[in-house]
C-alpha positions as CSV (number, residue, x, y, z in Angstrom):
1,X,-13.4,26.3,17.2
2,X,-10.4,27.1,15.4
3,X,-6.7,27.4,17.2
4,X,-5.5,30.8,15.6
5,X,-4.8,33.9,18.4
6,X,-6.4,32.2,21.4
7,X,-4.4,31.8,24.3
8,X,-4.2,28.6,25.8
9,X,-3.1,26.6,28.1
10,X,-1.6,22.9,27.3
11,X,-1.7,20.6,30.7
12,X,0.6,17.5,30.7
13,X,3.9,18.1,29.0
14,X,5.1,14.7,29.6
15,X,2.7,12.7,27.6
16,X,2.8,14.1,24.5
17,X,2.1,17.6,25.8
18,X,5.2,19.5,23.9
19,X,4.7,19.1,20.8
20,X,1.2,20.1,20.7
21,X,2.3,23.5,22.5
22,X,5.1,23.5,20.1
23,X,2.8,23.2,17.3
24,X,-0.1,25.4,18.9
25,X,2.7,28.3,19.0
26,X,3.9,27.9,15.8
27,X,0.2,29.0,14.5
28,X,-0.1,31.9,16.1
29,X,-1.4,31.3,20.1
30,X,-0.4,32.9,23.3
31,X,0.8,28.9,25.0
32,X,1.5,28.1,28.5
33,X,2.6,24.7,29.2
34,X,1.7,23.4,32.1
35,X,3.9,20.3,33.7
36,X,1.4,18.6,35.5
37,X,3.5,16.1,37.0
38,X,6.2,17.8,37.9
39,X,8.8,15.8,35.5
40,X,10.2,17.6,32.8
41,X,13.6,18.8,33.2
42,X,14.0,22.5,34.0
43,X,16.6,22.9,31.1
44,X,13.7,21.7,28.6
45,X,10.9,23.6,29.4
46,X,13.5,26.7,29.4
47,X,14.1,25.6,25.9
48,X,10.2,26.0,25.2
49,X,10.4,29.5,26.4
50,X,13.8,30.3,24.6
51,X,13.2,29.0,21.5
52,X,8.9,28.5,21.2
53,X,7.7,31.4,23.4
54,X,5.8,28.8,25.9
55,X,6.1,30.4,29.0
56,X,5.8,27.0,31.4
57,X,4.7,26.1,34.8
58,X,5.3,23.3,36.9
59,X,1.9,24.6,39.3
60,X,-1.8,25.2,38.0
61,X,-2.0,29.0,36.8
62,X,-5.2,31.4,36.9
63,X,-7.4,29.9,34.7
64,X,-8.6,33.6,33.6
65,X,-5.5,34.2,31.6
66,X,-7.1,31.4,28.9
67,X,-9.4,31.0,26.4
68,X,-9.4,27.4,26.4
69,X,-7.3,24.1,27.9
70,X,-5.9,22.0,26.0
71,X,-5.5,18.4,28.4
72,X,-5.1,14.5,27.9
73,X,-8.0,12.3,28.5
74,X,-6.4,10.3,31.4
75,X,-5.7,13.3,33.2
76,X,-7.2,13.6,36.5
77,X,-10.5,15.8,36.9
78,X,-9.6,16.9,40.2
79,X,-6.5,18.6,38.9
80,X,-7.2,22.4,39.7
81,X,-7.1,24.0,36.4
82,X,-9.4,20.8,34.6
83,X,-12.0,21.1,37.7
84,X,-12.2,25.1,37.4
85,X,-12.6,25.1,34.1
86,X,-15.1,22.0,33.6
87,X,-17.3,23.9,36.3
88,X,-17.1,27.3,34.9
89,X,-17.7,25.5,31.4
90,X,-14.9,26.8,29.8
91,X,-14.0,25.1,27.0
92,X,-11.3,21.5,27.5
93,X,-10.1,20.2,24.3
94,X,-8.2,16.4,24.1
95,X,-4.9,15.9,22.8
96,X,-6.7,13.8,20.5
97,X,-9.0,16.6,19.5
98,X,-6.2,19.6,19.6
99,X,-4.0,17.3,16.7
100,X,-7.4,16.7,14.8
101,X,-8.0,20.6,14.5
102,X,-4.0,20.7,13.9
103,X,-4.0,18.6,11.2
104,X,-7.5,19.2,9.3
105,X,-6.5,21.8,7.2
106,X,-2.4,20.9,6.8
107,X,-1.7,21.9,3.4
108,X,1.4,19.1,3.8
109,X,-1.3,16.7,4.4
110,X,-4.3,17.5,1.5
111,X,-3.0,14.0,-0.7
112,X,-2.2,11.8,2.1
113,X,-4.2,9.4,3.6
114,X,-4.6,8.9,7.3
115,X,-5.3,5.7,8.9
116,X,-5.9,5.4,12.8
117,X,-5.7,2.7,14.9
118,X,-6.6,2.1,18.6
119,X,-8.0,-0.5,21.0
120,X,-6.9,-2.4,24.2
121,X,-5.1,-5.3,22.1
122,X,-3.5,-5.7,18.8
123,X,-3.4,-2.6,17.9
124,X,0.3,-3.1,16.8
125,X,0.1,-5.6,15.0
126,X,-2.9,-4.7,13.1
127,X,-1.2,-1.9,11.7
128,X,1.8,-3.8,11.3
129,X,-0.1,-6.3,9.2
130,X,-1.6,-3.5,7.6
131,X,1.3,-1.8,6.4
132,X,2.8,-4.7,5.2
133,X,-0.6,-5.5,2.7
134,X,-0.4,-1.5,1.6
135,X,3.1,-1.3,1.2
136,X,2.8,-3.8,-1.9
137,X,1.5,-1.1,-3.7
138,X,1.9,2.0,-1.8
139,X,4.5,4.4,-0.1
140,X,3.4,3.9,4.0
141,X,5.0,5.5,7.0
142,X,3.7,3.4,10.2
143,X,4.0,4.6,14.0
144,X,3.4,1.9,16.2
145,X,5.0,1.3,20.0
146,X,7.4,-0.6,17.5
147,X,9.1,2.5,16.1
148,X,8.5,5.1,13.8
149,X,9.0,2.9,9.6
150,X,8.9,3.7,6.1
151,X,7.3,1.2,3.9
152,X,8.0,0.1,0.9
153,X,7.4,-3.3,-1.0
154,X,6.7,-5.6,2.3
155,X,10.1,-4.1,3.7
156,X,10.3,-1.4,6.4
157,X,13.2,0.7,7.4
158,X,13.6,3.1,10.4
159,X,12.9,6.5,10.5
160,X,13.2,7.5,13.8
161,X,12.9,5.6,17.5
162,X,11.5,6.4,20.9
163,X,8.2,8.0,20.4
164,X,5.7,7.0,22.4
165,X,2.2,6.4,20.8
166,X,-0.2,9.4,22.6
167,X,-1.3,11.6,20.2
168,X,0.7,14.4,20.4
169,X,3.6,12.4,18.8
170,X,1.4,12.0,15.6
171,X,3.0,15.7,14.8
172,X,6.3,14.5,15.3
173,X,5.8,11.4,13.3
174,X,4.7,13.5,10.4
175,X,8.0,16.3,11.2
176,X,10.5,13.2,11.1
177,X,8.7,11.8,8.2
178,X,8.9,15.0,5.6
179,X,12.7,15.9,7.4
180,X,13.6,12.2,6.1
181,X,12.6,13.2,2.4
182,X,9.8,11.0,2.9
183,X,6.2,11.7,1.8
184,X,4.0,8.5,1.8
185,X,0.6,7.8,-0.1
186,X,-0.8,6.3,3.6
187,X,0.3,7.4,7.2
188,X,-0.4,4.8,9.8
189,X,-0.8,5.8,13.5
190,X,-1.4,3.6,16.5
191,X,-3.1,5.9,19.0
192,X,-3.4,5.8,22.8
193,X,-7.2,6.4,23.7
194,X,-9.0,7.6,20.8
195,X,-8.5,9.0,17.6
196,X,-8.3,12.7,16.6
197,X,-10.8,12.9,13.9
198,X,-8.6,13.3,10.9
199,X,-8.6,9.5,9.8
200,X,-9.4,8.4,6.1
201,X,-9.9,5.4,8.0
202,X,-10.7,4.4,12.0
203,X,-10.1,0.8,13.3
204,X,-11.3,0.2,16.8
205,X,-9.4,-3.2,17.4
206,X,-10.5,-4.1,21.0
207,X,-12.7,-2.0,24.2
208,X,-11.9,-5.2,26.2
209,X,-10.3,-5.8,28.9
210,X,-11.8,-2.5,30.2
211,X,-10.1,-0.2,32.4
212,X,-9.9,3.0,34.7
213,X,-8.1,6.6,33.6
214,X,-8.3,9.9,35.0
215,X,-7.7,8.6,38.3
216,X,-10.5,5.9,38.2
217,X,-13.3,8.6,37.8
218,X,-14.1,7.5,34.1
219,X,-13.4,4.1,31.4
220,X,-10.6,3.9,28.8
221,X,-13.4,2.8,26.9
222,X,-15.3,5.5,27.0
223,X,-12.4,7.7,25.6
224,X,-11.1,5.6,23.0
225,X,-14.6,6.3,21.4
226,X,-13.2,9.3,20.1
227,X,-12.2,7.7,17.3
228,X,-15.9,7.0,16.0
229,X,-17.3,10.8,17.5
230,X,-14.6,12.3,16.1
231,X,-15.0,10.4,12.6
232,X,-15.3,13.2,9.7
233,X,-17.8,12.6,7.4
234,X,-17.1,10.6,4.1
235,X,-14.5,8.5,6.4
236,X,-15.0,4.8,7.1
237,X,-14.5,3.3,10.8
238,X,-14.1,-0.6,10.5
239,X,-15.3,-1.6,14.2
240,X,-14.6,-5.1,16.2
241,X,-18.8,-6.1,15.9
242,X,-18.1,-7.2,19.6
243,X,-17.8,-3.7,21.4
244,X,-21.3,-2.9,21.9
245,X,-20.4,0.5,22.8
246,X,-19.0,1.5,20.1
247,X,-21.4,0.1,17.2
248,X,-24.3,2.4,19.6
249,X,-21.8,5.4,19.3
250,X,-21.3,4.8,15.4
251,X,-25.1,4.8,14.7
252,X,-25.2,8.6,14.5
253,X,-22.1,8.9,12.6
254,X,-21.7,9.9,9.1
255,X,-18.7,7.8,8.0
256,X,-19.3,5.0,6.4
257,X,-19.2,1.8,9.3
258,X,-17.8,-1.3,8.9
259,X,-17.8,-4.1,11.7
260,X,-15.7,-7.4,12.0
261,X,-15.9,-10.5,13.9
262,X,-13.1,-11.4,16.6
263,X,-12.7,-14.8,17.2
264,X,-9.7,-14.4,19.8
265,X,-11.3,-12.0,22.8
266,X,-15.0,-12.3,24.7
267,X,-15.7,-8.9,23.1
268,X,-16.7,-11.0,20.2
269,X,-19.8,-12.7,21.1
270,X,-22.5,-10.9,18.8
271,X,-25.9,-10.9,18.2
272,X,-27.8,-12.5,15.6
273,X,-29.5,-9.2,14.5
274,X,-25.8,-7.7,14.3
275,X,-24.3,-9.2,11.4
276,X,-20.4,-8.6,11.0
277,X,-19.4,-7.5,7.4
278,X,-16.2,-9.4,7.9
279,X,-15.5,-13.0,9.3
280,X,-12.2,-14.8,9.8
281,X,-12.6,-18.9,10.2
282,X,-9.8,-21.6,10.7
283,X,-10.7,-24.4,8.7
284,X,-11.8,-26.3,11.7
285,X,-14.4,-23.9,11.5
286,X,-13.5,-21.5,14.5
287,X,-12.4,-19.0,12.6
288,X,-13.9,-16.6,9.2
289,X,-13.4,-13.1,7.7
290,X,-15.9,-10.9,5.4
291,X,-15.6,-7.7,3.8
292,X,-16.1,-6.0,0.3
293,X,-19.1,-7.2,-2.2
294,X,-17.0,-9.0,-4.5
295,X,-16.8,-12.6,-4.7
296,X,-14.3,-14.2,-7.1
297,X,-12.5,-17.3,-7.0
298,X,-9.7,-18.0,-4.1
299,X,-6.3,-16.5,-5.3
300,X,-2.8,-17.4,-4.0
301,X,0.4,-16.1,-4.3
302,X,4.3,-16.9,-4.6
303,X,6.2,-16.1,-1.2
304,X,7.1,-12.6,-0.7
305,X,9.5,-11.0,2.1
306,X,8.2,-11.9,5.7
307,X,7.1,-8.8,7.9
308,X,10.2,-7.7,10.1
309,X,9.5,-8.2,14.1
310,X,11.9,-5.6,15.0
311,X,12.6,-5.0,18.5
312,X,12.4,-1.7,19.4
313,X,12.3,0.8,22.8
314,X,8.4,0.4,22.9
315,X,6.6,3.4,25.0
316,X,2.8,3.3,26.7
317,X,0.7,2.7,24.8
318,X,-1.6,3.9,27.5
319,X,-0.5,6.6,29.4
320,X,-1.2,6.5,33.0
321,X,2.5,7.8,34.4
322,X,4.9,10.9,34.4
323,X,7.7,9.6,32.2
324,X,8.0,9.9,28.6
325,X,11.4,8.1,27.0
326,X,14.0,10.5,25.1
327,X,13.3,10.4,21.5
328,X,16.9,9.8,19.7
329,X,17.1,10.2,16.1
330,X,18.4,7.3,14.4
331,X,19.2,7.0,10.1
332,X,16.6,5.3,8.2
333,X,18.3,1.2,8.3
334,X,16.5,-1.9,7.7
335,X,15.0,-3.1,11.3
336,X,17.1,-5.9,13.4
337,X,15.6,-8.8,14.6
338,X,17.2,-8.4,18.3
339,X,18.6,-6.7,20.8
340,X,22.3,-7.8,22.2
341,X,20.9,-7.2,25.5
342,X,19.0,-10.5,25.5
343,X,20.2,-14.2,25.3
344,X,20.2,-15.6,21.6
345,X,16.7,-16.7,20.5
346,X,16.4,-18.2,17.2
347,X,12.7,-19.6,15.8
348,X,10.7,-22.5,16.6
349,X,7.4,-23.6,15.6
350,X,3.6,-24.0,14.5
351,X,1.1,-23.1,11.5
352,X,-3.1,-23.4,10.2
353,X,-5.5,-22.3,7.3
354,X,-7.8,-19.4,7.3
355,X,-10.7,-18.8,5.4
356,X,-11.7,-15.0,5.0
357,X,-15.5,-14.0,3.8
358,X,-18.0,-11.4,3.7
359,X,-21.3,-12.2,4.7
360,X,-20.9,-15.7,4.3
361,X,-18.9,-15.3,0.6
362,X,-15.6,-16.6,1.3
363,X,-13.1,-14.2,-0.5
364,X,-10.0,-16.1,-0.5
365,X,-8.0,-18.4,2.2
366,X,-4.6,-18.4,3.7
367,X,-2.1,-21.1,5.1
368,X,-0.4,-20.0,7.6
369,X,3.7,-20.5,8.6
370,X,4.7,-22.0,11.7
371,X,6.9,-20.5,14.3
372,X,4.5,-18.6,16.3
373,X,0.8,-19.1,18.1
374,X,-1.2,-17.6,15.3
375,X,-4.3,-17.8,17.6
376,X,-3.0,-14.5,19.1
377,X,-3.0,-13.0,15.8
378,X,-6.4,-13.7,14.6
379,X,-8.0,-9.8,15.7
380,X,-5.3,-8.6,13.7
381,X,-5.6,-11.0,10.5
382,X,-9.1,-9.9,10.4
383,X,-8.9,-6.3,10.6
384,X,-6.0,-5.6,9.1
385,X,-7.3,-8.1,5.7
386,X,-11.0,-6.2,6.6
387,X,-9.1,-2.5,6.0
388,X,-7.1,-3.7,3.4
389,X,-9.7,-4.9,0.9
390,X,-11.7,-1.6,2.0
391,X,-8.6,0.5,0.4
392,X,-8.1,-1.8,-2.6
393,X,-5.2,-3.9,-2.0
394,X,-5.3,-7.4,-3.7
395,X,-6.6,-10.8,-2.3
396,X,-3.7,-11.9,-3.8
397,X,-1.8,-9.3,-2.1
398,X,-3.1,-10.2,1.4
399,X,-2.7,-13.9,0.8
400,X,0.8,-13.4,0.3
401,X,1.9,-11.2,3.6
402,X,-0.4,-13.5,5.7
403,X,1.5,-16.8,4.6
404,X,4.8,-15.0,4.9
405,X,4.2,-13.4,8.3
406,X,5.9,-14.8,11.4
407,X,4.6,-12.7,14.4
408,X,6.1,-9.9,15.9
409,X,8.4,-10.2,18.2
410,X,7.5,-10.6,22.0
411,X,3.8,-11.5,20.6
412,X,2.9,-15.2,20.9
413,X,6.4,-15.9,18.8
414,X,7.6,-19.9,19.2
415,X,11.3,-19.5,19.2
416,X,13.9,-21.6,20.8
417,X,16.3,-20.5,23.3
418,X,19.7,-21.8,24.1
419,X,18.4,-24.9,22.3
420,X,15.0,-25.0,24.6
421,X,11.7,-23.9,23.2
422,X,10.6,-20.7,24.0
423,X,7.5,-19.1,23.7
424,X,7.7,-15.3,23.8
425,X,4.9,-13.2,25.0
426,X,6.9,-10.3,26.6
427,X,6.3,-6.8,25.3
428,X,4.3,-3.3,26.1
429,X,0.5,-4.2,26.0
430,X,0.9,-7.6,27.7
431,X,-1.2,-7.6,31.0
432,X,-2.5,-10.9,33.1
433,X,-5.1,-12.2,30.8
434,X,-2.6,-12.3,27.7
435,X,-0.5,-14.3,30.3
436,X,-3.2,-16.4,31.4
437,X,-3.8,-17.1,27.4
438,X,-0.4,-17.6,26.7
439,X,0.1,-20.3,30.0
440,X,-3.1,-21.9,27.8
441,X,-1.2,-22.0,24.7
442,X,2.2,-23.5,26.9
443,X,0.2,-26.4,28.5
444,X,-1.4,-27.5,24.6
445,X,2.1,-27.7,23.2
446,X,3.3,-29.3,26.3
447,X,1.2,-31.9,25.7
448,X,1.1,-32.4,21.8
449,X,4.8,-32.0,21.8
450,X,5.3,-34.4,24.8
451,X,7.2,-31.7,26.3
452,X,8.6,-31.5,30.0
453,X,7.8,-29.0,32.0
454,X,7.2,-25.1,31.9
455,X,9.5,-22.7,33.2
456,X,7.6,-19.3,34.0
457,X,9.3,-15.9,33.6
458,X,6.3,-13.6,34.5
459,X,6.6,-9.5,35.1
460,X,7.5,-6.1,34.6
461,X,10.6,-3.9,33.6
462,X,8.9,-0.8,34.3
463,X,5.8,-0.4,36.5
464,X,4.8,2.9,33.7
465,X,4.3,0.6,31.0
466,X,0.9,0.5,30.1
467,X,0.1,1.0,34.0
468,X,1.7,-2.2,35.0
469,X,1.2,-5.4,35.6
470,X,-0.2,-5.3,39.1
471,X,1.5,-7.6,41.7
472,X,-2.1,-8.2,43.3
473,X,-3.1,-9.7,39.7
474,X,0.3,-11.5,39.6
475,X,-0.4,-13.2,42.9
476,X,-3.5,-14.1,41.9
477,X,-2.6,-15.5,38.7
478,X,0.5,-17.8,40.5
479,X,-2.1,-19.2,43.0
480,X,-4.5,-20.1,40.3
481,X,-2.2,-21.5,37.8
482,X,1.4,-21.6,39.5
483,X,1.7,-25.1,40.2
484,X,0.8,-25.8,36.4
485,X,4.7,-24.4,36.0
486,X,7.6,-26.0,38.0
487,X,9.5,-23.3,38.8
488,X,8.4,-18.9,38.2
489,X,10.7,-16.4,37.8
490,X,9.2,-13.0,38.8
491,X,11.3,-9.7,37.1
492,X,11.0,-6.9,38.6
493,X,11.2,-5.0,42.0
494,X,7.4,-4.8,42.5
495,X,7.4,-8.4,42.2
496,X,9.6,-9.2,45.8
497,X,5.6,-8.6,47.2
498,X,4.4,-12.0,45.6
499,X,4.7,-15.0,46.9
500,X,5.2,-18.2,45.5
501,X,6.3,-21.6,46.6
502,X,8.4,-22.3,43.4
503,X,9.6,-18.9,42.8
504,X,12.7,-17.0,42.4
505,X,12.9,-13.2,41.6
506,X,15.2,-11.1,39.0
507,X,15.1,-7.5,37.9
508,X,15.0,-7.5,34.3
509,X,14.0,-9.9,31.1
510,X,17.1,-10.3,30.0
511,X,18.3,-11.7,33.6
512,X,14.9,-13.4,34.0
513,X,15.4,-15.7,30.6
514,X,18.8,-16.2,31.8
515,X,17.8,-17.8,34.9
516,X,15.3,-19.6,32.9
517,X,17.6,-21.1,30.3
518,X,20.2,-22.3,33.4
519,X,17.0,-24.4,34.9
520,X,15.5,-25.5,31.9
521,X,16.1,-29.0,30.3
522,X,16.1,-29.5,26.3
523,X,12.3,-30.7,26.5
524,X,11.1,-28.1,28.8
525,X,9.0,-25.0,27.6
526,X,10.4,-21.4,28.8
527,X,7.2,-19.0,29.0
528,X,8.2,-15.6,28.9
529,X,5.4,-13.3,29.7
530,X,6.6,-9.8,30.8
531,X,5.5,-5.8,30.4
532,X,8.4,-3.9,29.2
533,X,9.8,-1.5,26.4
534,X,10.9,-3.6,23.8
């Protein structure tokens, strides 16, 4: 179905909704927006009206007046316009699959290539990593919950903050991008739930942990296989060899499929039958990666310019809430490495080999830096090295950004604060089981560094953040592990409902890791481990 003189009706103009009206009007449709929520400021959606011709509503309308919805995959199904229309079977288009009929025939767009990434975990720093190892050779614009970047030569620089990562902000990614002057060889997106069908290439990071949108009536993993039904032919989808749901999904499709081994989530338990094309291995042998058919000799390279972890006003990357952050435009500067708002944290440290194959032929290895819990990393190290031999970047080339990267920041990072070692774990995607892992990773150095004890700052900012981090799952997890840790602090006002012998509350991280750094001694281990914009 093409989007040319239909009218339409776009539900949910807070995540991501706007500028897929905007966009839908600009080619030539009758567009209602519809506020779903009830959030968007009155001024704004006048401005749609004024200025787009998006007549908006903050109630359902007659579903009559419409050709077709266009609505989010988390969106409830009870909500009156989705139900009346899913019964009468008029048509319901995603946001992921409005910005793939967008974008399929964008003249702007006929030499780029598009690379898609989504996934519970590491999405971010796959396509970090990713655009890192392209950027040696290539012109790359990333959009990750990091920020919007130009790439160029292992160095990033800012284009533009505050978009979130549904897929309606894929359009605006691309509008900042050209406005800049900037037209890359490779746009990289990090997508909420899914992929929009336009990818050169699809990477499915993670389905695991699983969990309930649309009001609990259907599984994000069941929507983020949009990216492999979606998948135009000729494409190639490189798939985690662990998510049994998507490899059945892929075996109709006509892109090319790659799979890879995780090491670092259950997901990654595979049968024998289903050999992985790429396997990453630590040199204890817990660890591999495998990917293209050649099979030269190991290659190493000088150090180049470590991947920037700049912090940045990080958005959902799932969206499950009616807020969406304001979207300042900022000149294109080299990322910082902090935020004033936060007490000074300077490095600390840790480090291994990797070995990285295809079907058993290893292709080349890599010794990691210390300074940061490269365990955490090793999804990412696989398919980010996995996509980047697919699209012809160098062994050598890889080598060389894995040795010189040093995490991203609030992502299994050893640093040291006010001269007491910190690990840092805090940012958007983080949820009990990373904390869990992280507590793991804690209690080892504890003990192989003859440390003293951990100090806990465990939480949320902002409940919308990727859903939460549930207080029920919180008091769970301080019953189970809490008297690991001599003293918690819980941040956030959600938090006053768990209780803890040997906890104290605060309302933000930067307060949290203040009150941390006033209990700690200089051989204790501060754990932070909370969901917020960063």
């Amino acid at each position: 179905m093409d989007l040319f003189r239909k009218k339409l009706a776009v539900l949910d103009l807070t995540h991501g909704g706007i500028p897929i009206a905007i966009k839908l009007a600009a080619l030539g449709n009758d567009v209602s927006g519809v506020d779903v929520y009830g959030t968007v400021d009155q001024v704004l959606l006048g401005e749609l009206e004024e200025k787009y011709g998006i007549s908006c509503s903050k109630t359902p309308l007659p579903l009559s007046e419409f050709d077709l919805l266009v609505a989010p995959v988390h969106l409830d199904p009870a909500y009156p316009m989705l139900s009346k229309a899913r019964s009468e079977g008029k048509t319901v288009l995603s946001h992921h699959e409005a910005i793939g009929k967008i974008l399929q025939d964008d003249p702007e767009l006929s030499d780029i290539r598009i690379i898609e990434i989504t996934g519970v975990k590491a999405k971010t720093s796959t396509a970090s990593l990713l655009a890192d190892m392209l950027s040696r050779s290539f012109e790359v614009v990333l959009h990750t919950s990091r920020g919007l970047e130009a790439w160029k030569e292992g160095v990033p620089f800012i284009i533009h903050r505050g978009l979130s990562i549904t897929p309606g902000s894929i359009l605006t990614a691309i509008e900042k991008s050209l406005e800049a002057g900037i037209r890359p060889e490779f746009f990289i997106f990090e997508i909420s739930i899914g992929g929009t069908g336009t990818a050169n290439l699809g990477i499915l990071t993670t389905l695991s942990p699983d969990y309930g949108i649309a009001n609990n009536t259907s599984l994000a993993s069941d929507a983020k296989l949009q990216l492999i039904l979606n998948a135009k032919p000729g494409s190639t989808l490189l798939l985690n060899a662990g998510a049994e749901k998507a490899l059945e999904a892929a075996k109709g499709s006509r892109a090319k499929v790659l799979t890879f081994k995780d090491p670092f989530y259950a997901e990654s338990h595979v049968k024998m039958s289903e050999v992985p094309d790429f396997v990453l291995e630590t040199e204890a042998g817990t660890a591999k990666l495998s990917a293209a058919q050649d099979s030269s000799a190991t290659q190493k390279s000088s150090i180049t310019p470590e991947l920037s972890a700049a912090r940045e006003p990080s958005t959902p990357s799932e969206p499950s809430t009616p807020s969406e952050p304001s979207t300042p435009s900022e000149p294109s500067t080299p990322s910082e490495p902090s935020t004033p708002s936060e007490p000074s944290i300077t490095p600390g440290a840790s480090g291994s080999t990797l070995h990285f194959l295809r079907r058993g032929d290893e292709l080349f290895s890599a010794s990691l830096r210390p300074g940061y819990n490269s365990s955490a990393y090793m999804t990412a190290f696989v398919a980010a090295s996995a996509a980047a031999l697919e699209l012809g970047v160098e062994r050598k080339t890889i080598v060389s950004v894995l040795e010189e990267f040093r995490g991203l920041s609030g992502r299994m990072q050893e640093k040291e604060l006010n001269g007491v070692a910190l690990v840092d774990n805090s940012n958007s995607g983080m949820d009990i089981l990373s904390a869990e892992k992280a507590l793991e990773y804690a209690l080892l150095k504890k003990k192989d560094e003859k440390k003293g004890s951990i100090i806990l700052v465990l939480g949320e900012e902002a409940s919308q953040v990727c859903e939460g981090l549930p207080p029920v799952s919180v008091q769970g997890f301080v019953e189970k592990f809490g008297a690991k840790c001599r003293h918690i602090i819980l941040v956030g006002e959600r938090m006053t409902a768990v209780a803890a012998k040997n906890a104290s509350y605060a309302g933000s991280l930067p307060e949290g890791l203040l009150k941390a750094s006033e209990l700690a001694g200089t051989e204790d281990i501060i754990l932070s481990s909370v969901k917020c914009f960063r």
